[in-house]
C-alpha positions as CSV (number, residue, x, y, z in Angstrom):
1,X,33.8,-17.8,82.8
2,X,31.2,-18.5,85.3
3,X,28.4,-21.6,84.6
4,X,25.3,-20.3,84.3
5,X,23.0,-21.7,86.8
6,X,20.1,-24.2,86.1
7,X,17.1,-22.4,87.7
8,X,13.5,-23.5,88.4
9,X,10.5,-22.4,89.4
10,X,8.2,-23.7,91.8
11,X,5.4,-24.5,88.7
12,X,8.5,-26.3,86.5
13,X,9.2,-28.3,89.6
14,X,5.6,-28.9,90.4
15,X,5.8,-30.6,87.1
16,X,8.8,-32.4,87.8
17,X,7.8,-33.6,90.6
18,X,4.9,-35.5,89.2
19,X,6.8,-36.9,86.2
20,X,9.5,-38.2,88.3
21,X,7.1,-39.6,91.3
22,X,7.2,-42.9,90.0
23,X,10.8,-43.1,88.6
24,X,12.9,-45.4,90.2
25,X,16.1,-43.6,92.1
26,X,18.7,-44.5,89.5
27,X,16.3,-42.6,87.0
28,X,15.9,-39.7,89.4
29,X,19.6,-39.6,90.1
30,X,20.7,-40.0,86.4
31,X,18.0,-37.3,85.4
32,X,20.4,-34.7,88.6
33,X,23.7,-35.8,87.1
34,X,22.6,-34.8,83.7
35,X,20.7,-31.4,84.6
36,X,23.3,-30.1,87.3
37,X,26.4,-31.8,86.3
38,X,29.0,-30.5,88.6
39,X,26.4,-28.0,90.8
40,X,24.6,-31.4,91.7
41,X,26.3,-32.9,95.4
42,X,25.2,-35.8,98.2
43,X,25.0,-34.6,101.0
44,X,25.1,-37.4,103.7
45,X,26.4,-38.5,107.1
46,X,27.1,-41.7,105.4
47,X,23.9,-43.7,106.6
48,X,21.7,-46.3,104.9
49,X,19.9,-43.9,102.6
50,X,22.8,-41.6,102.0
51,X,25.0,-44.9,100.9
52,X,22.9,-46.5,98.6
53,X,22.3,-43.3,96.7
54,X,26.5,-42.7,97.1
55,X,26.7,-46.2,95.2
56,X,24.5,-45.7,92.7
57,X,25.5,-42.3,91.8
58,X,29.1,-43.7,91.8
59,X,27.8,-46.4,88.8
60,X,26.8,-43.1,86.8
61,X,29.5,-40.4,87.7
62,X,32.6,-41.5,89.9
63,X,33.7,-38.1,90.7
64,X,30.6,-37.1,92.3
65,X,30.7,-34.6,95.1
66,X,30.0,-35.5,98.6
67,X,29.5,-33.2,101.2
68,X,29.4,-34.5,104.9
69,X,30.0,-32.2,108.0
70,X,32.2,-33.1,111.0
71,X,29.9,-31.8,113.9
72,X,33.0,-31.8,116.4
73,X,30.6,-34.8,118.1
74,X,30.4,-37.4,116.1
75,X,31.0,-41.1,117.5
76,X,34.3,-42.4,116.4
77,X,32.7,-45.3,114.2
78,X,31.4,-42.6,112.3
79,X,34.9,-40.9,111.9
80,X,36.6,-44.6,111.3
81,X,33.6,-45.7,108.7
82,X,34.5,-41.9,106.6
83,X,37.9,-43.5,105.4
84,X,35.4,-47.0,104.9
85,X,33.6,-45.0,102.0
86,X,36.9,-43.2,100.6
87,X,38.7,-46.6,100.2
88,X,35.2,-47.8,98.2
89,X,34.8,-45.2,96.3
90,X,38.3,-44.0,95.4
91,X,37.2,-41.2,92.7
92,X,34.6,-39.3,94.5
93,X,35.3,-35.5,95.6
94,X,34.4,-35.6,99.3
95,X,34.0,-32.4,100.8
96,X,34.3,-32.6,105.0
97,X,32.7,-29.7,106.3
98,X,33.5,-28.5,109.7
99,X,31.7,-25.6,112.3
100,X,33.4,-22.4,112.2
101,X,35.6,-22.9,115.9
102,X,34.7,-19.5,117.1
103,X,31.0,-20.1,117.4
104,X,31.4,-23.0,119.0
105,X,33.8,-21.7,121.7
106,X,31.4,-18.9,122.3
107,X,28.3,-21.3,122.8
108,X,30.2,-23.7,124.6
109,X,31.8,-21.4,127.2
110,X,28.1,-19.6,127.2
111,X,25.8,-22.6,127.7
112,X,28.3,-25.6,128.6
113,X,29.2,-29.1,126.6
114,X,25.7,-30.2,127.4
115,X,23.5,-27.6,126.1
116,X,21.9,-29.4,124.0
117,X,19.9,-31.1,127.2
118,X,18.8,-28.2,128.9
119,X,16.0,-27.1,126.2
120,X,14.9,-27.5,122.6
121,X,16.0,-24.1,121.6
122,X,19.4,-24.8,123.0
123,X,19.2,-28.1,121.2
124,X,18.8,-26.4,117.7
125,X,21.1,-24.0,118.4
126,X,23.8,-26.2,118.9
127,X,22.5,-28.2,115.8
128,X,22.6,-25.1,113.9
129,X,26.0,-23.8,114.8
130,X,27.7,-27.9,114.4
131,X,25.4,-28.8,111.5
132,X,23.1,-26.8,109.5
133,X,25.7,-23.4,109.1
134,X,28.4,-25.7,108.0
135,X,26.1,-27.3,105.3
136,X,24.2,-23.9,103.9
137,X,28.0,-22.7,103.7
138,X,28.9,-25.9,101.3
139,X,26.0,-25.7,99.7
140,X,26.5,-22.2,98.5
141,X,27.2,-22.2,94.4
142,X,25.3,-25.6,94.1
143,X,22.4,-25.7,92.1
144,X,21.0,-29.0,93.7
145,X,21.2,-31.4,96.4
146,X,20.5,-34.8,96.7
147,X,19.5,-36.1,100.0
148,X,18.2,-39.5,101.7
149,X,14.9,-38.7,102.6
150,X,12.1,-41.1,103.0
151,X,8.5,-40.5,103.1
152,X,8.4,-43.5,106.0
153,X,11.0,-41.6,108.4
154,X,8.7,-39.6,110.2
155,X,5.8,-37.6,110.4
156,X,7.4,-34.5,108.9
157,X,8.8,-35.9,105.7
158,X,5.7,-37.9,104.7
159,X,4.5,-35.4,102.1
160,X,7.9,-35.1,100.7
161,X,8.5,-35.7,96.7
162,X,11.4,-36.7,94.5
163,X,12.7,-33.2,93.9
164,X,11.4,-29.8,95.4
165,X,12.6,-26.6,95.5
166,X,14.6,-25.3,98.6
167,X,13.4,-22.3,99.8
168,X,15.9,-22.2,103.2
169,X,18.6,-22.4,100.5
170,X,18.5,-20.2,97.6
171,X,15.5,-22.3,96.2
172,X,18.5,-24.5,95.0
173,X,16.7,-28.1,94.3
174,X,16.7,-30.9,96.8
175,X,16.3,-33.9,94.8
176,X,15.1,-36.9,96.9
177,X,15.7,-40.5,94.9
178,X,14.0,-42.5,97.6
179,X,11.3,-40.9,98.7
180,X,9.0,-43.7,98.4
181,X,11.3,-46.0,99.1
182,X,11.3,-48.1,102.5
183,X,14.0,-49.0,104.8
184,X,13.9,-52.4,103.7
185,X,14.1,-51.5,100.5
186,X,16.9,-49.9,101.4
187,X,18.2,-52.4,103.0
188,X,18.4,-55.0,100.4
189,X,19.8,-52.8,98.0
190,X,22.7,-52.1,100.3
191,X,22.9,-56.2,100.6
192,X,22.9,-57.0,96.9
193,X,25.4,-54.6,95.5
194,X,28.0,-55.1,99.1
195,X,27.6,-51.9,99.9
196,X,29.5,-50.6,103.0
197,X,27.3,-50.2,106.0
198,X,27.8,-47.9,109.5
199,X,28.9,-50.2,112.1
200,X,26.7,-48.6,114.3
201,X,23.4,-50.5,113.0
202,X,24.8,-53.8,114.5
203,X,24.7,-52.4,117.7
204,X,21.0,-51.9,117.2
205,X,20.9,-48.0,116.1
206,X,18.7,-46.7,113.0
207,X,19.5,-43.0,112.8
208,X,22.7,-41.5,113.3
209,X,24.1,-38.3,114.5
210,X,26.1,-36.9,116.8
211,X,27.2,-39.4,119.6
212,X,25.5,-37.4,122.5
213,X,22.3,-36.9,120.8
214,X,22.2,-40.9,119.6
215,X,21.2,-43.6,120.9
216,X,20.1,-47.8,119.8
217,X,16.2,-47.9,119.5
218,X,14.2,-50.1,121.6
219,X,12.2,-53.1,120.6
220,X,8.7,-51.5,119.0
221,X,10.3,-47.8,118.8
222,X,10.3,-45.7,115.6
223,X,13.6,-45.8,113.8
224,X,13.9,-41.9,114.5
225,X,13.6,-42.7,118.3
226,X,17.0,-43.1,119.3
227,X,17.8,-38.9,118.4
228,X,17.0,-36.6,121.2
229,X,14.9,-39.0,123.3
230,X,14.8,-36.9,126.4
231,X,12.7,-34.3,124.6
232,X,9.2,-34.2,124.5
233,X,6.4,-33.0,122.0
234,X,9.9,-31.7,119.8
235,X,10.6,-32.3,116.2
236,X,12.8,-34.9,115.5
237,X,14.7,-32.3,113.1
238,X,18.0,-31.0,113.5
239,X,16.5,-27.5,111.2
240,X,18.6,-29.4,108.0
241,X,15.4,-30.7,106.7
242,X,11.8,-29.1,107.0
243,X,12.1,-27.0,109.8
244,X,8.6,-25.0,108.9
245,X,6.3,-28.4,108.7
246,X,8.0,-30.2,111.1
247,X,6.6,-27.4,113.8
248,X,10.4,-26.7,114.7
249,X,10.4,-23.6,112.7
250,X,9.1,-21.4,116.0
251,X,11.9,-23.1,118.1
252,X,14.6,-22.2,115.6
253,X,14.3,-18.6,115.2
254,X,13.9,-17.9,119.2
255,X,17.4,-20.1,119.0
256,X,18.8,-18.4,116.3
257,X,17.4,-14.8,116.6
258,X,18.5,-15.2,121.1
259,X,21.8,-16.0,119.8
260,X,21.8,-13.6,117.5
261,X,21.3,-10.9,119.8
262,X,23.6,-11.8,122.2
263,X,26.5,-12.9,120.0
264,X,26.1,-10.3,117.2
265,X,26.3,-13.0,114.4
């Protein structure tokens, strides 16, 4: 017998949204668990944000689910610190998503290994067939999401609240614990409760990705200026997150739709 799903609308999560707006994450989380149960997953490459709501939700449900996708680039610390977390966190149902091999080997022998430098549509196109495909796959049959957004990361996510409705997804619900946290906040959570950190900050990195598309951050940059830092005037989005206010939205579907029309997909 099939769950029923747990449905709202944008005026329940309007209201939502307010109540929970001052809620500290473990409320916010707790209140997910409870509502979704098992159509509720973190979905994370395993950074800052994405680890201190993994630890918290592990205090309140061990067998959480944890989707994270294997872009086919990522640095090898990132592959290494993936059996980090497992060996933590012993009970929780990790899900490793992966791009679908054919599209890759299309774009690849189409465009080349390095695409991704020649334009910002090639850019999110190669995002779109590593990344964001893989995860609207994963998420299909979820009800929610949690993610580690922050209002603080950048320009496009400073209007964000604690839990929305997802429109690029089936208006599933992204629920977003630390919104209103900061990354020192952040931080020192991850410092009082030992909880394992990517190796990759030591080296003087603050956002994550793929390892041709990352890179450390420079004294007085932005923490979201290490992605993509050959671009210019370009979201700093991969299409995962906000690709309509984030001004992306126009480079996507020329990607997607180009592709599209060559490629038949």
């Amino acid at each position: 017998m099939l769950k029923e799903r747990v449905v709202f609308d944008d005026l329940e999560i309007g209201q939502l949204a307010v109540d929970l707006d001052d809620q500290e994450p473990e409320d916010v989380i707790e209140w997910a668990l409870n509502t979704f149960g098992e159509n509720v997953a973190i979905v994370t490459a395993l950074q800052a944000d994405g680890m201190a709501i993994l630890d918290m939700a592990y205090q309140m449900s061990p067998e959480v689910r944890v989707l994270t996708v294997d872009t086919g680039r990522l640095p090898p610390e990132t592959l290494a610190f993936v059996d980090d977390v497992r060996r933590r966190y012993p009970l929780v149902r990790f899900d490793v998503r992966r791009p679908d091999h054919g599209e890759v080997d299309a774009m690849v022998r189409r465009n080349g290994t390095e695409l991704f430098r020649e334009s910002v549509e090639n850019r999110l196109m190669c995002c779109q067939i590593r990344k964001v495909r893989p995860l609207t796959q994963a998420l299909e049959g979820l009800d929610a999401w949690f993610t580690g957004l922050r209002r603080d990361q950048w320009a496009s996510r400073a209007a964000i609240t604690k839990v929305q409705l997802d429109h690029d997804h089936d208006g599933i619900v992204k629920v977003n614990p630390l919104a209103d946290w900061s990354a020192e906040e952040v931080d020192e959570y991850l410092r009082e409760f030992d909880v394992p950190v990517h190796p990759l900050y030591a080296q003087g990195f603050t956002s994550i990705g793929c390892q041709p598309c990352t890179r450390p951050v420079r004294d007085g940059e932005d923490d979201r200026a290490g992605r993509w830092w050959w671009e210019s005037d370009a979201p700093k989005e991969c299409g995962m997150h906000c690709p309509i206010e984030t001004g992306g939205f126009e480079h996507e579907v020329h990607a997607i739709l180009g592709e599209a029309n060559e490629d038949g997909y």
